[in-house]
C-alpha positions as CSV (number, residue, x, y, z in Angstrom):
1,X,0.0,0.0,0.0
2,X,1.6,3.5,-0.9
3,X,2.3,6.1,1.9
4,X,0.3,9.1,1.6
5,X,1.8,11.9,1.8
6,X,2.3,14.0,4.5
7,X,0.6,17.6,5.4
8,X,2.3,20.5,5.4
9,X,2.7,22.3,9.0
10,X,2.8,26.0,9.5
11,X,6.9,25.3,9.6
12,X,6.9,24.4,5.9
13,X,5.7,27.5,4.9
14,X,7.1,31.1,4.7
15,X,6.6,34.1,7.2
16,X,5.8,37.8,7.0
17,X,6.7,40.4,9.9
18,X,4.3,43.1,9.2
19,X,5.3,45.0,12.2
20,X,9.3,44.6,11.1
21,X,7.8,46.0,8.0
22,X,6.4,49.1,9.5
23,X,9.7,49.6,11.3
24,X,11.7,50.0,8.6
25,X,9.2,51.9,6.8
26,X,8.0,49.9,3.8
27,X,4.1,50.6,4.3
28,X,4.1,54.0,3.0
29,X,0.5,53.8,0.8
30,X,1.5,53.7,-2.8
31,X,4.8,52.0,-2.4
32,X,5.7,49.1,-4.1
33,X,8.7,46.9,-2.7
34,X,10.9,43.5,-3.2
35,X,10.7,41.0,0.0
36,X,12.9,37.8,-0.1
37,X,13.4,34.8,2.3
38,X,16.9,33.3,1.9
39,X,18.9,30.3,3.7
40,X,22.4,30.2,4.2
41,X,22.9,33.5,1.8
42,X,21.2,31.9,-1.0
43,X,17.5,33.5,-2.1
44,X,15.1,30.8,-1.5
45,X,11.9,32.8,-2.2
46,X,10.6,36.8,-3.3
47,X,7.4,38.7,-3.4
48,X,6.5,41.5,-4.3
49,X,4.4,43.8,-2.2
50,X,2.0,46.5,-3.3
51,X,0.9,49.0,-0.2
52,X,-2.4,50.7,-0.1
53,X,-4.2,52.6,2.9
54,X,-5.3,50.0,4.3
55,X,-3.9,46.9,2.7
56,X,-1.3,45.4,0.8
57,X,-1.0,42.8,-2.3
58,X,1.3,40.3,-2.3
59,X,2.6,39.4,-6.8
60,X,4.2,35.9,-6.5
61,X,4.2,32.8,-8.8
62,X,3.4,30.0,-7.7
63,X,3.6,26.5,-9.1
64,X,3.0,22.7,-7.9
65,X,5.4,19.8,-9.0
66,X,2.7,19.1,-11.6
67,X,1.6,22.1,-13.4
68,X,2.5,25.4,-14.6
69,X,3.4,28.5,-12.5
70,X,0.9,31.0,-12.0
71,X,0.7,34.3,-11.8
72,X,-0.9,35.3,-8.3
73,X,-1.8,38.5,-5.8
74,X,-3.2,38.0,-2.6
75,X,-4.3,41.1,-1.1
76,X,-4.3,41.8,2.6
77,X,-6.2,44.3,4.3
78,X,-4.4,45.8,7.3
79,X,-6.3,47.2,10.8
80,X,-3.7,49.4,12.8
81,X,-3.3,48.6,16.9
82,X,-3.3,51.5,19.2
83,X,0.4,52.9,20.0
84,X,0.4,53.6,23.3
85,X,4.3,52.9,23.2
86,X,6.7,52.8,20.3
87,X,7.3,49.4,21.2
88,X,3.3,48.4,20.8
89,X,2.5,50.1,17.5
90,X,2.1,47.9,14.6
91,X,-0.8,46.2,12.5
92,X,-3.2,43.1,12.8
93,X,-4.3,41.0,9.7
94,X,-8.0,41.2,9.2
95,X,-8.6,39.1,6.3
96,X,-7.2,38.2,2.8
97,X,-8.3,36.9,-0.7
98,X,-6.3,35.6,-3.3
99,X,-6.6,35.3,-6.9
100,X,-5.1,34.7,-10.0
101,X,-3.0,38.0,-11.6
């Protein structure tokens, strides 16, 4: 009987800092900016990232072992928290949809 395969954990996938973002002052509304993910000094994965207002779009490709590469944007709206302290300001995901570029 073949071994079925196993599901992918939040560890196998890549992860976005929004707040390290605001820091070093990428979410200026109509910005548009490279963001790459590398291992051991070698680029592993990019995005690009479209800001807005209130949101920002996230252009990739993506692609499965079996098929084509796709163009995609997934666009994610933004809420801003309170800054009480410079330490505490940042944003909170509120929702996101994808779809085909």
């Amino acid at each position: 009987m073949p071994r079925r395969a196993e599901r992918n954990t939040t560890d196998d996938y890549r992860s976005i800092d929004v707040r390290r973002w605001q820091r070093d002052g990428l979410l200026a509304p109509a910005r548009y900016f490279q963001w790459s993910w590398t291992r051991d000094g070698e680029r592993t994965a990019s995005i690009g990232v479209r800001v807005h207002a209130e949101s920002v779009t996230l252009i990739y490709t993506h692609s499965r072992w079996d098929s084509d590469p796709r163009a995609m944007e997934y666009a994610v709206s933004l809420e801003r928290t309170p800054c009480y302290y410079a330490s505490a300001c940042g944003f909170a995901a509120l929702h996101a949809n994808a779809a085909d570029a």
